[in-house]
mmCIF file of the N, C-alpha and C atoms, coordinates in Angstrom:
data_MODEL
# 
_entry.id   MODEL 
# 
loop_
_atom_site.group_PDB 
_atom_site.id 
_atom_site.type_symbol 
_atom_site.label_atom_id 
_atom_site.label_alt_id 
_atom_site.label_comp_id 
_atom_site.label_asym_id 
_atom_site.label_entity_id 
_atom_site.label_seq_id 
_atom_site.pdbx_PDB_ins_code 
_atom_site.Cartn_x 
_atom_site.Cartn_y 
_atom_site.Cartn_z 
_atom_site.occupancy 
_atom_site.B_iso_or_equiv 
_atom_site.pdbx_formal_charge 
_atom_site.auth_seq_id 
_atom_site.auth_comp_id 
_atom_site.auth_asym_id 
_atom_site.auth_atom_id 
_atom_site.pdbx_PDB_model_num 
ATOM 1   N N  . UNK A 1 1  ? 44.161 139.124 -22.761 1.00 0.00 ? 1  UNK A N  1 
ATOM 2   C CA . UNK A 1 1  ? 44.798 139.853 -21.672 1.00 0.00 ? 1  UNK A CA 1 
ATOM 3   C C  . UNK A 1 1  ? 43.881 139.818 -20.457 1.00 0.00 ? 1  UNK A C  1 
ATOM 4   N N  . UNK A 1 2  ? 44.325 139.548 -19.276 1.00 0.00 ? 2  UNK A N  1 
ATOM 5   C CA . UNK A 1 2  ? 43.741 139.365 -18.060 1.00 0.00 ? 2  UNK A CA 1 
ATOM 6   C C  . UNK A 1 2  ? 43.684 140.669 -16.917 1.00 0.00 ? 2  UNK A C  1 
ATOM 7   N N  . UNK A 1 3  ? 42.686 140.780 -16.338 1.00 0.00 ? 3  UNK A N  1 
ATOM 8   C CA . UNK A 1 3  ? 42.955 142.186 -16.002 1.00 0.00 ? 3  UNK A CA 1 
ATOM 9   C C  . UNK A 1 3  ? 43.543 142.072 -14.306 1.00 0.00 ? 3  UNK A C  1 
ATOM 10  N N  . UNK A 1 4  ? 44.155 142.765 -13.701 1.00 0.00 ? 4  UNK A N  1 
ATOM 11  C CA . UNK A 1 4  ? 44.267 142.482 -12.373 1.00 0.00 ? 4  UNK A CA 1 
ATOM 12  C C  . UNK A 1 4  ? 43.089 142.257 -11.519 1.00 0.00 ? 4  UNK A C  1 
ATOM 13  N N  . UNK A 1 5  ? 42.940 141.800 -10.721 1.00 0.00 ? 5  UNK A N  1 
ATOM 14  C CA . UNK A 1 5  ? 41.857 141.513 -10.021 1.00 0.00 ? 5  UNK A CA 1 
ATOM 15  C C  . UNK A 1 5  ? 41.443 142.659 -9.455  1.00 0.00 ? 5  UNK A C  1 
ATOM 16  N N  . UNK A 1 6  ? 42.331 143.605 -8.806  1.00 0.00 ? 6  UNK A N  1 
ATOM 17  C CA . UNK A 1 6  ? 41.600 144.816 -8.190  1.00 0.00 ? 6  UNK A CA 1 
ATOM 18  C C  . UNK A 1 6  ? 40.679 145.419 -9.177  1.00 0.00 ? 6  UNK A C  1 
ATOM 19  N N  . UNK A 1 7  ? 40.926 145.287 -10.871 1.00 0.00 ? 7  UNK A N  1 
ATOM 20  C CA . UNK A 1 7  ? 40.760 146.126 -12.114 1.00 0.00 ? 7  UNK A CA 1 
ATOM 21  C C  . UNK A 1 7  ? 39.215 145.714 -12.336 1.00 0.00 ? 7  UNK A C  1 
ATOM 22  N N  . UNK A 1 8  ? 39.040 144.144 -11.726 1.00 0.00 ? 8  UNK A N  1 
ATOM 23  C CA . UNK A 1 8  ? 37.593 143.777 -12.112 1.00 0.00 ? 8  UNK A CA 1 
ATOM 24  C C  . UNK A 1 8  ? 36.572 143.796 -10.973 1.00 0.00 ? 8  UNK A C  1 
ATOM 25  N N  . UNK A 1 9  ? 36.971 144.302 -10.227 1.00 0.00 ? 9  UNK A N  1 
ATOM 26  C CA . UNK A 1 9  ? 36.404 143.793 -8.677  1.00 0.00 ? 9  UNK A CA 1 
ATOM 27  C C  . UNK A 1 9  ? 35.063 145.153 -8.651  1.00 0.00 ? 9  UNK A C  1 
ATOM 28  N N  . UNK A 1 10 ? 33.334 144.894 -8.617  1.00 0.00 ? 10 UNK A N  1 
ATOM 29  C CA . UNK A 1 10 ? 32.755 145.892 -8.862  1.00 0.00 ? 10 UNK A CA 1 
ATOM 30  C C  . UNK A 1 10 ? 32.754 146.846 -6.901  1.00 0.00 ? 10 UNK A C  1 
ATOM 31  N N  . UNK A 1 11 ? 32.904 148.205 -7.191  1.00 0.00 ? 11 UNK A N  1 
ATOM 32  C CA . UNK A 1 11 ? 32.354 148.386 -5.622  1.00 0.00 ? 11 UNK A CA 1 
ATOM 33  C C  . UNK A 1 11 ? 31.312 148.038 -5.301  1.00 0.00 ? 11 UNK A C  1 
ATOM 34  N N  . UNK A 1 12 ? 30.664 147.867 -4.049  1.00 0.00 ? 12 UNK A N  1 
ATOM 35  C CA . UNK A 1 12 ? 30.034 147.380 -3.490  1.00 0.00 ? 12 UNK A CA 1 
ATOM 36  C C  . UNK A 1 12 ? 28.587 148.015 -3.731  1.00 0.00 ? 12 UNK A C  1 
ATOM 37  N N  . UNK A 1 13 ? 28.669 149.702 -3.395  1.00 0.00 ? 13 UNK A N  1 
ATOM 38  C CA . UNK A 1 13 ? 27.775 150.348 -3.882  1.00 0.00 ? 13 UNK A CA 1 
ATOM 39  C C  . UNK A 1 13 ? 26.670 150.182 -5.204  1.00 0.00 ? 13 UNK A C  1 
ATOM 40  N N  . UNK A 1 14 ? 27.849 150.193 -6.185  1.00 0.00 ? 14 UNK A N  1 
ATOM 41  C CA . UNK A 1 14 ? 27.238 149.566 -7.366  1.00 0.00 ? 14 UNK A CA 1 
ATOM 42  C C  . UNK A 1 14 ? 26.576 148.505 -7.059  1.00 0.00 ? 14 UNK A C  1 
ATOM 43  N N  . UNK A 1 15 ? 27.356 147.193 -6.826  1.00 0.00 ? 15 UNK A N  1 
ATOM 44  C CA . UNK A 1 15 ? 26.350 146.213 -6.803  1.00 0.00 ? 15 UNK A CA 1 
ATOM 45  C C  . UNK A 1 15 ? 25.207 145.962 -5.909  1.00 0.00 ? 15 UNK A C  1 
ATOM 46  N N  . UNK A 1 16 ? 25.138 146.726 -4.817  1.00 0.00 ? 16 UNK A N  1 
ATOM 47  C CA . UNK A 1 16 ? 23.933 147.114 -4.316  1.00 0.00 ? 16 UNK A CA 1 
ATOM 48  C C  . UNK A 1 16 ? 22.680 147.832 -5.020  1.00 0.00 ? 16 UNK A C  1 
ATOM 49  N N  . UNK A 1 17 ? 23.388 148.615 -5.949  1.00 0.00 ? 17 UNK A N  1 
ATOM 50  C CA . UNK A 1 17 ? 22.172 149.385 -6.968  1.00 0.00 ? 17 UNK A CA 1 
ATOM 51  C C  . UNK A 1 17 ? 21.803 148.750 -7.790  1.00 0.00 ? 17 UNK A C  1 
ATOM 52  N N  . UNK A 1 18 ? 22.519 147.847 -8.645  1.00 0.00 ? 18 UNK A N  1 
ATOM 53  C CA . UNK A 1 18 ? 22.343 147.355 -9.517  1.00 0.00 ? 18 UNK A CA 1 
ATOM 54  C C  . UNK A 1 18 ? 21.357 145.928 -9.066  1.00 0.00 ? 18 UNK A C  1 
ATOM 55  N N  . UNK A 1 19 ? 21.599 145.303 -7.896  1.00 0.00 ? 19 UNK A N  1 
ATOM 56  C CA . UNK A 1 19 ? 20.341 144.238 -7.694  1.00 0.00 ? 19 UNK A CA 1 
ATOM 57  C C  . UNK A 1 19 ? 19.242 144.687 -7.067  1.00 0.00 ? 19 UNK A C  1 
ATOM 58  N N  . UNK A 1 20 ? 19.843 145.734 -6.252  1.00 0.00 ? 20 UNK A N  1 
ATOM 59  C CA . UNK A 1 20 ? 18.770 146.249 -5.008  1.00 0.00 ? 20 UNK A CA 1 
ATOM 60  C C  . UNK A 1 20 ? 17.119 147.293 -5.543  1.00 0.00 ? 20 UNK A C  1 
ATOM 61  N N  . UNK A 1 21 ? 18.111 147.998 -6.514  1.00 0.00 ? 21 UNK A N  1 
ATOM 62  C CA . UNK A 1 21 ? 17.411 149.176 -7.003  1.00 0.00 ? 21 UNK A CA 1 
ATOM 63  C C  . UNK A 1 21 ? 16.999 148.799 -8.479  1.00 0.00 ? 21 UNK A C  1 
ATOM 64  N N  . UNK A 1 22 ? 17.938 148.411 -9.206  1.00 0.00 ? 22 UNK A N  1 
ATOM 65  C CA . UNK A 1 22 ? 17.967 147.852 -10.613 1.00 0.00 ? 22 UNK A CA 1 
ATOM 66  C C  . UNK A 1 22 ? 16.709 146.699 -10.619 1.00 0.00 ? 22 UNK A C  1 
ATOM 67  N N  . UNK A 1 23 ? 17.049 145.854 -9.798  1.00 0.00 ? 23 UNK A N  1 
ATOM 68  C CA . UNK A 1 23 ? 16.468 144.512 -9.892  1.00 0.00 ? 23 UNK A CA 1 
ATOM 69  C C  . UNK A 1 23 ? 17.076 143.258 -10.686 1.00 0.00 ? 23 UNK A C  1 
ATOM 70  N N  . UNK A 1 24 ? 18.454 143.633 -10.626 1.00 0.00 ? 24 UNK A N  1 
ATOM 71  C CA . UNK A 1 24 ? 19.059 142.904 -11.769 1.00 0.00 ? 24 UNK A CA 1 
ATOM 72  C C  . UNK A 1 24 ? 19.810 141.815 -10.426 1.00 0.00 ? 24 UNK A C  1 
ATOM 73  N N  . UNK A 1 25 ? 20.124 140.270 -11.429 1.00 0.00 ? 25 UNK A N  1 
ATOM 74  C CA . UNK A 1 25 ? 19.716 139.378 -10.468 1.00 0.00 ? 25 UNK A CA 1 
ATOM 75  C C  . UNK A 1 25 ? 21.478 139.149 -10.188 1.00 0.00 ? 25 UNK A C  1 
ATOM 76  N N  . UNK A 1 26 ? 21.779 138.699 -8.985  1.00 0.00 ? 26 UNK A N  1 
ATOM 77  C CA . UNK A 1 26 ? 23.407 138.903 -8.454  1.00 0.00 ? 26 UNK A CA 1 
ATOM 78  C C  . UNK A 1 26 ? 23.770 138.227 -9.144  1.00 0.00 ? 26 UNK A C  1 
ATOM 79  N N  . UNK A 1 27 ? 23.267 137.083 -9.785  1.00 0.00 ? 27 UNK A N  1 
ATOM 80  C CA . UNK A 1 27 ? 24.031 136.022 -10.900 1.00 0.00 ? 27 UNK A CA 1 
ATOM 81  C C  . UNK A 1 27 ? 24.746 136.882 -11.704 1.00 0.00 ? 27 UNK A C  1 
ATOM 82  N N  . UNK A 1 28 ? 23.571 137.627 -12.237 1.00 0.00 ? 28 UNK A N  1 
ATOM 83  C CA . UNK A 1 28 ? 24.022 138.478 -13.357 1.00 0.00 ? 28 UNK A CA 1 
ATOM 84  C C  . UNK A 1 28 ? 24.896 139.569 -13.084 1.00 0.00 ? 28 UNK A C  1 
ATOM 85  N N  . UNK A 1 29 ? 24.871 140.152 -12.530 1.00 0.00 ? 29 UNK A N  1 
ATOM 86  C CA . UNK A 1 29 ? 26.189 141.278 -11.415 1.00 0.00 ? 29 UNK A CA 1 
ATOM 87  C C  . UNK A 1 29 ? 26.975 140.628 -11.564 1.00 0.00 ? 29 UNK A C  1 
ATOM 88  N N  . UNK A 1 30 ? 27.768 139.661 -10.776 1.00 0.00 ? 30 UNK A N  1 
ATOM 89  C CA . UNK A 1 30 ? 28.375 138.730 -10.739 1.00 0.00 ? 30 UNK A CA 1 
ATOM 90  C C  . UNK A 1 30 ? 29.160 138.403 -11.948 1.00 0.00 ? 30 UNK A C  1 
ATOM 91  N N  . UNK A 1 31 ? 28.356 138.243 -12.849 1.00 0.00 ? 31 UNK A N  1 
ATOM 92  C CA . UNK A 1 31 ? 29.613 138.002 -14.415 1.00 0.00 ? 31 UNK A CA 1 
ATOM 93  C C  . UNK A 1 31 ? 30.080 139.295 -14.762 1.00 0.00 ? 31 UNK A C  1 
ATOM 94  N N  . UNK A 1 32 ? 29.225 140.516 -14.384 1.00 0.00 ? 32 UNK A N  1 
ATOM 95  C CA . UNK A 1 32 ? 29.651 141.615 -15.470 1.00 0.00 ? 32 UNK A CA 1 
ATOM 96  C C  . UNK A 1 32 ? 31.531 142.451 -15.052 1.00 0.00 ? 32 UNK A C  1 
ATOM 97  N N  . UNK A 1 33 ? 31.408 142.908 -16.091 1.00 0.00 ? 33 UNK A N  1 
ATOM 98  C CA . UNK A 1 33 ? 32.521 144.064 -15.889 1.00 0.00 ? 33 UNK A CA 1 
ATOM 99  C C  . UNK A 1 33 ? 32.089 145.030 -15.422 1.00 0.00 ? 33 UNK A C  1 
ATOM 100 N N  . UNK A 1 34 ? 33.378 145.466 -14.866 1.00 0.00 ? 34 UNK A N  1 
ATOM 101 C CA . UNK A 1 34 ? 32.955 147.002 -13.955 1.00 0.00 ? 34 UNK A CA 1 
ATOM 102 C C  . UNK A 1 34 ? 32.520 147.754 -15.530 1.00 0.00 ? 34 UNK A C  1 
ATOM 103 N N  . UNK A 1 35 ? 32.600 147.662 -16.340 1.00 0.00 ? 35 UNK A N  1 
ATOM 104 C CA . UNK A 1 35 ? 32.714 148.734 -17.415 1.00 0.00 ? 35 UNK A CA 1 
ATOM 105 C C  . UNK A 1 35 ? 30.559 148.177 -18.199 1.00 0.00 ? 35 UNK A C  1 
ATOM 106 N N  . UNK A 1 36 ? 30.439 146.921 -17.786 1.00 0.00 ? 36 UNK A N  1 
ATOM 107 C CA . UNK A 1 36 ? 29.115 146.381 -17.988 1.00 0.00 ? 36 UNK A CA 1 
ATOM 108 C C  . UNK A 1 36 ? 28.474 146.838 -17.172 1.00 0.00 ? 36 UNK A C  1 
ATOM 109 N N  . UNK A 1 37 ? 28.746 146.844 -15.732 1.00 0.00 ? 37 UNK A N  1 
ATOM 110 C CA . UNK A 1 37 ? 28.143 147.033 -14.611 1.00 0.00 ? 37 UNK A CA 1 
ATOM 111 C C  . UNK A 1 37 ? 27.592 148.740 -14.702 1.00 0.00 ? 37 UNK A C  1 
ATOM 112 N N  . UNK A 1 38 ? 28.981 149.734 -14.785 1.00 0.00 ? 38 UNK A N  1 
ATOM 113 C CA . UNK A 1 38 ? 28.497 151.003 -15.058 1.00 0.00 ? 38 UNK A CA 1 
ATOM 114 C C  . UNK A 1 38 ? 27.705 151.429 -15.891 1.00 0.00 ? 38 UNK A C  1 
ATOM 115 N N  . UNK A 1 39 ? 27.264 150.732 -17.537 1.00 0.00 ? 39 UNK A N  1 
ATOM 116 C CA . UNK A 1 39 ? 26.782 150.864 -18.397 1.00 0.00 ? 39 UNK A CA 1 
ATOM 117 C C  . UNK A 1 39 ? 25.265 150.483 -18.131 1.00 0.00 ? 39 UNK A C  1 
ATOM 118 N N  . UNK A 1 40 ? 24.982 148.881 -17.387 1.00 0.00 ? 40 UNK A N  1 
ATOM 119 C CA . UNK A 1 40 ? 23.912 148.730 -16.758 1.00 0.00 ? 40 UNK A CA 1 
ATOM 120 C C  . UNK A 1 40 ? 22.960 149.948 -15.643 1.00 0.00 ? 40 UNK A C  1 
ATOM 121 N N  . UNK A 1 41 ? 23.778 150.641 -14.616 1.00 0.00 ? 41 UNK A N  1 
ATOM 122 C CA . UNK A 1 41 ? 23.068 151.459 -13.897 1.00 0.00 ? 41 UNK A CA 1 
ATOM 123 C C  . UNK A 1 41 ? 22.959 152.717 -14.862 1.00 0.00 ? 41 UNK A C  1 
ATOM 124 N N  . UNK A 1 42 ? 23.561 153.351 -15.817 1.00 0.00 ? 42 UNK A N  1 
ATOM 125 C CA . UNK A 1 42 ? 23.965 154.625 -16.341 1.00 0.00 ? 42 UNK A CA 1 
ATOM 126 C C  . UNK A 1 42 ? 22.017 154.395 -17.483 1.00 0.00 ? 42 UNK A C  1 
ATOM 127 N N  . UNK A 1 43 ? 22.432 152.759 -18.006 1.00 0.00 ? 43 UNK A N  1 
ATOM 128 C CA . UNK A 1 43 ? 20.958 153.066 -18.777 1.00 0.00 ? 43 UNK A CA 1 
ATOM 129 C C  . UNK A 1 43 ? 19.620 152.471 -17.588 1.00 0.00 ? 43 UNK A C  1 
ATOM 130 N N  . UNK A 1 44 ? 19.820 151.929 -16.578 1.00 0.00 ? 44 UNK A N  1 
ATOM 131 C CA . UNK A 1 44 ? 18.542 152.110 -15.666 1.00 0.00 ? 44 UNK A CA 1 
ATOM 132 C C  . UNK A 1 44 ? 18.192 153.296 -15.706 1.00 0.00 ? 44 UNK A C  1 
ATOM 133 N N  . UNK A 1 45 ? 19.212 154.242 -15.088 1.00 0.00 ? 45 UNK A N  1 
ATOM 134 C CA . UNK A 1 45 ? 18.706 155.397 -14.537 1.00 0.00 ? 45 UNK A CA 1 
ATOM 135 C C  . UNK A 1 45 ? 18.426 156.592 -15.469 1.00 0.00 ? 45 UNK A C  1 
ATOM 136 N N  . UNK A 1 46 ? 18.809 156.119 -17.185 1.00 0.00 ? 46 UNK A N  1 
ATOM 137 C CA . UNK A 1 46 ? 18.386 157.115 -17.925 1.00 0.00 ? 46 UNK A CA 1 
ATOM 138 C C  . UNK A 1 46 ? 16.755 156.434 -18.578 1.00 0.00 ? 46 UNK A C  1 
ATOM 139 N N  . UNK A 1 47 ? 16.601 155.294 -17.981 1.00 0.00 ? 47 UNK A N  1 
ATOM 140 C CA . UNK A 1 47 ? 14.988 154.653 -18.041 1.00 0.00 ? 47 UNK A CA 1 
ATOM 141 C C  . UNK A 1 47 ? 14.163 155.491 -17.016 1.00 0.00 ? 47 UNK A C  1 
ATOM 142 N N  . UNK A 1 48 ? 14.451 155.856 -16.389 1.00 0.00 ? 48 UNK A N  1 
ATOM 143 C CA . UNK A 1 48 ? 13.756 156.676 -14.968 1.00 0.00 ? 48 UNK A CA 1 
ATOM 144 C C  . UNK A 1 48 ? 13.148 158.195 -15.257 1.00 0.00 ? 48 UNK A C  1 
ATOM 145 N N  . UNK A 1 49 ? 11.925 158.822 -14.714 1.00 0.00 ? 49 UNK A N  1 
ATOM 146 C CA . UNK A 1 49 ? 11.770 159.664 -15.218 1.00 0.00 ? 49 UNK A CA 1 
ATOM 147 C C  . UNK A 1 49 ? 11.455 159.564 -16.667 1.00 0.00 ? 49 UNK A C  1 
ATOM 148 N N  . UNK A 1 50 ? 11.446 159.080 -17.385 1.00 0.00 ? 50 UNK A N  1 
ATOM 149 C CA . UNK A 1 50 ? 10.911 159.154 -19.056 1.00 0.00 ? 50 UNK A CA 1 
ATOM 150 C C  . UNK A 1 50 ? 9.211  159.513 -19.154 1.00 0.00 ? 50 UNK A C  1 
ATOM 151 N N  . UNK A 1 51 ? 8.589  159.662 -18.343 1.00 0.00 ? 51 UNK A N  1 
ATOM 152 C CA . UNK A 1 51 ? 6.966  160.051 -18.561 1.00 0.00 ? 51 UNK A CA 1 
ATOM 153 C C  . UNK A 1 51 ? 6.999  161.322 -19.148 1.00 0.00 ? 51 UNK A C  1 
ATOM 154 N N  . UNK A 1 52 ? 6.008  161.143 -20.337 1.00 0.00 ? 52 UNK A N  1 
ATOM 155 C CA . UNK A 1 52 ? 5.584  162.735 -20.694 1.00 0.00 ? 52 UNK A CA 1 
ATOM 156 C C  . UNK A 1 52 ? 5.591  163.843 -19.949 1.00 0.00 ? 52 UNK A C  1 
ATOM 157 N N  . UNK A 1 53 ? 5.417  164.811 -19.932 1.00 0.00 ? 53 UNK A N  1 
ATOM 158 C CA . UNK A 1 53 ? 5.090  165.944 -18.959 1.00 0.00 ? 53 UNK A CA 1 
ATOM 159 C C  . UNK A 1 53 ? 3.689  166.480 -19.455 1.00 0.00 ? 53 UNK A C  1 
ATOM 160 N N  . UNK A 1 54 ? 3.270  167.368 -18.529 1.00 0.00 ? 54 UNK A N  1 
ATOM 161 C CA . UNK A 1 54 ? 1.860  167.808 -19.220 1.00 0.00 ? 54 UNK A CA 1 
ATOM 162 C C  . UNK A 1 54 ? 1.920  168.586 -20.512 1.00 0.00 ? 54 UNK A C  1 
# 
């Protein structure tokens, strides 16, 4: 099943975070699903902050 094109199309935002901030390379943006794409920034940003505390 094929999805409509609006259905796969990532916003822009995202893919700004995801190469800009992420470091993840537009090639790779580029193939994902919006549903890859969200999953990609959701575990960057639960990588963030992980240092011990005192």
């Amino acid at each position: 099943m094929r999805l409509p094109l609006a259905a796969s199309i990532l916003p822009l935002a995202l893919v700004w975070q995801l190469t800009h901030t992420a470091g993840i390379a537009e090639s790779i943006v580029a193939s994902m699903t919006k549903e890859q794409a969200v999953q990609a920034s959701n575990d960057y940003w639960m990588s963030q902050g992980n240092e011990p505390g005192p």
